[in-house]
C-alpha positions in Angstrom: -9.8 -4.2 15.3 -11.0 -6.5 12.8 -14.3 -6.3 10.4 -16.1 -8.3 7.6 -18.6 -7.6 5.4 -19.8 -11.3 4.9 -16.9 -13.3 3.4 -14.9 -10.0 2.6 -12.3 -9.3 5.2 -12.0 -5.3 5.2 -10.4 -4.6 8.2 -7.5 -7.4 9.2 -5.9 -5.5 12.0 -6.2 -1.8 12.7 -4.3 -0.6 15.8 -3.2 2.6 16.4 -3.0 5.6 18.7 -3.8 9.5 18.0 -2.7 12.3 20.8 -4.8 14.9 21.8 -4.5 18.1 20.0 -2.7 17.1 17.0 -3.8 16.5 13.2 -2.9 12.6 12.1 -3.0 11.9 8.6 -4.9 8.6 8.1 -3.3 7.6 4.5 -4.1 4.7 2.2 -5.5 4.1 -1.8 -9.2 4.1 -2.2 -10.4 0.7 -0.4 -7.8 0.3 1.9 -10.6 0.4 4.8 -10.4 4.2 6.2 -14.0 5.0 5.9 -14.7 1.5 6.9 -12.1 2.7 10.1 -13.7 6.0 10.6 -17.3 4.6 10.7 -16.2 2.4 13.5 -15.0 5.0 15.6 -18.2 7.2 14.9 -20.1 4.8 16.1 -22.2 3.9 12.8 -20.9 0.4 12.4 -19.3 -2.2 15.0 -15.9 -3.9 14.6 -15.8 -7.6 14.8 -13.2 -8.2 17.0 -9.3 -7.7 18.3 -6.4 -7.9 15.8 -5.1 -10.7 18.2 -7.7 -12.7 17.4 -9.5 -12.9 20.8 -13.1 -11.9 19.4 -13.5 -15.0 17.8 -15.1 -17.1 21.3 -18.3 -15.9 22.8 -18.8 -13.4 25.2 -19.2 -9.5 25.4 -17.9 -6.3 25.0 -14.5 -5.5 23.8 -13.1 -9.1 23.5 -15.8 -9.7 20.9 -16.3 -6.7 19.1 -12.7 -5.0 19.7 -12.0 -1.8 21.3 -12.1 1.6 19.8 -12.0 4.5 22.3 -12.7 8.3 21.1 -12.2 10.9 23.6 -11.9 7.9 26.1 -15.0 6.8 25.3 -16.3 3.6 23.9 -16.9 4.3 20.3 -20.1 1.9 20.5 -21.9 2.4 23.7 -20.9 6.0 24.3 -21.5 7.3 20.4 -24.3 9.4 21.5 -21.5 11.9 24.0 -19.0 11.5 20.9 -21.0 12.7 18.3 -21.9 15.7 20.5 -17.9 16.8 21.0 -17.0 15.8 17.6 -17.2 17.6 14.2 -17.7 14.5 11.5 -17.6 15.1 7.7 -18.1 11.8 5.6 -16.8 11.1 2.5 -20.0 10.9 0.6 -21.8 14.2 1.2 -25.6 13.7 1.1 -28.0 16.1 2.0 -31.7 16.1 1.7 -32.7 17.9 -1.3 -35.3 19.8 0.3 -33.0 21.5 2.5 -32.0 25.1 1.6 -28.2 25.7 2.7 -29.4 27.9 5.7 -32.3 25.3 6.6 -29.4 22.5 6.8 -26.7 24.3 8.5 -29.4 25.7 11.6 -30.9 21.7 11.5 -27.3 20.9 12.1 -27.2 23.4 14.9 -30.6 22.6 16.8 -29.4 18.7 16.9 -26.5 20.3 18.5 -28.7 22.1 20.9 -28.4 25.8 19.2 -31.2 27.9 19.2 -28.8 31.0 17.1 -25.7 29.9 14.9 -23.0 28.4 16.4 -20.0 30.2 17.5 -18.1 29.9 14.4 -20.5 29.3 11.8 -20.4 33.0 10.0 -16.8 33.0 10.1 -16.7 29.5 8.1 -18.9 30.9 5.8 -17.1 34.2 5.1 -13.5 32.2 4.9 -15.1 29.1 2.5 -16.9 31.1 0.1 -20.5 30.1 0.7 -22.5 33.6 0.3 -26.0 34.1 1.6 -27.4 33.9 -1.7 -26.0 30.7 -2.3 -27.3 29.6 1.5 -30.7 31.0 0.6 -30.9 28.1 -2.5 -31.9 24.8 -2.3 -28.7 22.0 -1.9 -30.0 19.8 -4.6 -28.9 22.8 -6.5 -25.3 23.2 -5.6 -22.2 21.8 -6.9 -20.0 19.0 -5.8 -18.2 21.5 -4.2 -20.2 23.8 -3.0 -21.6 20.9 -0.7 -18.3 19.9 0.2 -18.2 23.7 1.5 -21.4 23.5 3.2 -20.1 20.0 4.8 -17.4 21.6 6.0 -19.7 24.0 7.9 -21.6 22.3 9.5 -18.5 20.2 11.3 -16.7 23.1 12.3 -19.3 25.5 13.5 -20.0 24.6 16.9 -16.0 24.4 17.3 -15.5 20.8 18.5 -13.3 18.9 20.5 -12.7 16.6 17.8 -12.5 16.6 14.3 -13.0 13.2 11.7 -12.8 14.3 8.5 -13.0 11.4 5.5 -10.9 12.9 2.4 -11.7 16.2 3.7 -9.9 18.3 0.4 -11.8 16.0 -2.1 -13.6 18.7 -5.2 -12.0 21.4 -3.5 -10.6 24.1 -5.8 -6.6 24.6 -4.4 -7.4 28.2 -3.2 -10.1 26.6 -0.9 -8.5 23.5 -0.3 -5.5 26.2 1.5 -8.0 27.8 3.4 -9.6 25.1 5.3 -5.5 23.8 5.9 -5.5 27.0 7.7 -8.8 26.4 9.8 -7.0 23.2 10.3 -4.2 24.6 11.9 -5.8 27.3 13.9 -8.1 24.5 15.0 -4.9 22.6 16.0 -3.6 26.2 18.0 -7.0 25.5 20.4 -6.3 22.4 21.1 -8.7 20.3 18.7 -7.6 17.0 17.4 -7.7 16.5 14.1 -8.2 13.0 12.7 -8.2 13.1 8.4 -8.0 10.3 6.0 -6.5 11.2 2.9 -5.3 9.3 -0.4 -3.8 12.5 -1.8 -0.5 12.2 -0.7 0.6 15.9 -0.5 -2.5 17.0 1.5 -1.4 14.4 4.5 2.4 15.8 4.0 1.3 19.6 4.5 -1.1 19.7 7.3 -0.2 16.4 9.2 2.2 15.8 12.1 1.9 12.1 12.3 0.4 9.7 10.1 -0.7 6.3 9.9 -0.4 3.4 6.8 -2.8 1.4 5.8 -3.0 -1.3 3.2 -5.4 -4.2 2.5 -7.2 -3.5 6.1 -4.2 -3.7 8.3 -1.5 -0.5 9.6 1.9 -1.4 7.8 3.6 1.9 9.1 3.2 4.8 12.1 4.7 7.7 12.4 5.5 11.3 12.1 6.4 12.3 8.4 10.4 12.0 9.0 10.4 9.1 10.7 8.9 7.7 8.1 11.9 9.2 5.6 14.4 8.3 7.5 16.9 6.1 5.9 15.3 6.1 2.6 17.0 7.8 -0.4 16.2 10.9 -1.5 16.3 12.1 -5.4 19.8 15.0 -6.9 19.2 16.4 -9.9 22.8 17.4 -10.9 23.1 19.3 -14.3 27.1 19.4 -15.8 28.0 22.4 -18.4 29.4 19.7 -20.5 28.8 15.6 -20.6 30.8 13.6 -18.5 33.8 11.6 -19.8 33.2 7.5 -19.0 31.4 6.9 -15.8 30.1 9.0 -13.8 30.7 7.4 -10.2 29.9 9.7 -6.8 30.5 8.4 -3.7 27.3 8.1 -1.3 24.9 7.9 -4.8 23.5 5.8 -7.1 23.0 7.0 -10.5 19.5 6.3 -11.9 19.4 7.8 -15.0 21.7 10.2 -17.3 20.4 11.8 -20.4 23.7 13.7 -21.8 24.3 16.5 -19.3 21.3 15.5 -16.8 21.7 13.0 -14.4 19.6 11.9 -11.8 20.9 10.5 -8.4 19.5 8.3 -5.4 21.2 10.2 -2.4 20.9 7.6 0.5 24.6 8.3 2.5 26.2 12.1 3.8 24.6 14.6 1.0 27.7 16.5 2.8 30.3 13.6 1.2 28.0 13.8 -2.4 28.5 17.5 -2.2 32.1 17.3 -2.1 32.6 14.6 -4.7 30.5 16.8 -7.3 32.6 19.8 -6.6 35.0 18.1 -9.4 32.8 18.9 -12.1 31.3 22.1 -13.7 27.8 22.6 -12.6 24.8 24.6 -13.8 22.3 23.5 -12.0 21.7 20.9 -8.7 18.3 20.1 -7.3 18.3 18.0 -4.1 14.4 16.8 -4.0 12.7 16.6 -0.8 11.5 13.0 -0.3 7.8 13.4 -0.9 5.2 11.0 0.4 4.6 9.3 -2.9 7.7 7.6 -3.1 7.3 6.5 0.4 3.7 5.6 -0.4 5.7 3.3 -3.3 7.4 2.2 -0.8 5.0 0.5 2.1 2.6 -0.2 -0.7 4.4 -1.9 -3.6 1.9 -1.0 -5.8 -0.9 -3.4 -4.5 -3.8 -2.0 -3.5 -5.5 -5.1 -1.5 -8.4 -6.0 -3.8 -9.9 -7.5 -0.4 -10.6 -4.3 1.6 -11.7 -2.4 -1.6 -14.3 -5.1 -1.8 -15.4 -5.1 2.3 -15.4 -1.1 1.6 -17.8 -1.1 -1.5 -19.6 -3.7 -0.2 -20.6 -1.6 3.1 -24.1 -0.9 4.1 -24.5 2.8 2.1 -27.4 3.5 5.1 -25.0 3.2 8.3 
């Protein structure tokens, strides 16, 4: 899929696959054209056109507008049937301010075609926090994260098919932010698909199975979370009782830094063969770091952010 906002190219090539039942960690920095990704598959905007380039004659249909299927469903013409097995939480949470907490959450339900609560709604409630008093006041009222909580609600209550969830853990206090990972994961245990898009690194590393890349509108990597650390060096920590004499050379590592009796190593080869080449000196202490997602994230992204997609994302129509 392709799209533009005008002259601003914000999505250059986005191709990619989820499987049922599994959470898949959409990952990128702020602009890199997730919500601008997400909106297309909820149906609120349209894609330009294929990746390959083949929206660009006239006609119809997929060739000109690309394809995005959701449930196997056409994103566009069937976003009616999609929004009604789907649980969506945007990444801008706006809720009219007349709108009590309770009044919002049983609008949410009769859309849904509710007449009571939903099946999961009071549970929700109980495990996020959100107390009838504070249902019984009025949202303009609430915090940032309070109406992340109530957000929350309303796209897990009626226990969808689907979840998309735009930076789902954003003003989330960390004992919260743990309790919806488990939601997450007993969601996952019924067979809900969970799609998330995340620029906080360690949230897509705890919860996520797969996860996708993106920079500057296009997918630069796909994967589950140790493919993606496969082959790349991973960070030793090696502290020596006393300094070591000359240099310090272990086979299968690459010193990075050594500040008197710390050193720090890149382990790329056999940790086994790095293991057995330390076992000369006198150690106090050895930490061998599990390669996190911000050093791959380093990695794919290089530091550039792709000023182009940040621009197609600002510039998107706030209303859609």
């Amino acid at each position: 899929m392709r799209k533009a906002f005008g002259d601003v190219q914000a999505l250059r090539g986005v191709d990619l696959t989820v499987e049922g039942g599994e959470v898949f960690g959409f990952l990128g920095p702020n602009g890199a054209g997730k919500t601008t990704t997400i909106r297309i598959l909820m149906g609120f905007i349209r894609a330009d056109g294929r990746s390959d380039g083949r929206g660009n004659g006239r006609g119809n249909g997929r060739a000109q507008h690309g394809e995005a299927r959701v449930l196997g469903l056409d994103a566009w013409r069937d976003t009616v049937e999609i929004k009604r097995r789907t649980g969506f939480l945007p990444d801008l949470i706006s809720i009219g301010t007349g709108f009590t907490g309770r009044a919002f959450l049983d609008y949410i339900a009769r859309l849904r075609g509710f007449s009571g609560p939903p099946p999961l709604q009071r549970e929700l409630l109980d495990r996020l926090e959100l107390a009838d008093s504070a249902l019984a006041r009025r949202v303009k009222g609430y915090s940032t994260g309070m109406a992340k909580k109530l957000a929350l609600v309303q796209a897990m209550q009626h226990d969808p098919e689907l979840l998309i969830m735009d930076e789902p853990t954003e003003a989330l206090d960390p004992l919260i932010r743990q309790v919806l990972f488990e939601l997450l994961r007993e969601a996952r245990a019924r067979g809900v698909t969970v799609f998330m898009s995340s620029h906080i690194l360690s949230d897509v590393e705890e919860i996520c199975e797969r996860v996708a890349l993106i920079r500057d509108g296009r997918i630069v990597k796909a994967g589950s979370v140790e493919d993606l650390r496969e082959g790349r060096a991973r960070t030793m920590v090696v502290e020596l009782r006393t300094p070591p004499d000359g240099d310090f050379v272990v086979p299968g590592a690459q010193v990075l830094s050594r500040d008197g009796t710390t050193l720090r190593l890149a382990v790329k080869g056999d940790v086994n063969d790095v293991v057995r080449a330390l076992a000369r000196y006198d150690l106090t202490d050895l930490v061998y770091e599990r390669l996190s997602l911000d050093e791959l994230f380093l990695d794919f992204y290089g530091g550039n952010r792709g000023d182009g997609a940040a621009a197609g994302d600002a510039r998107e129509d706030p209303g859609a």
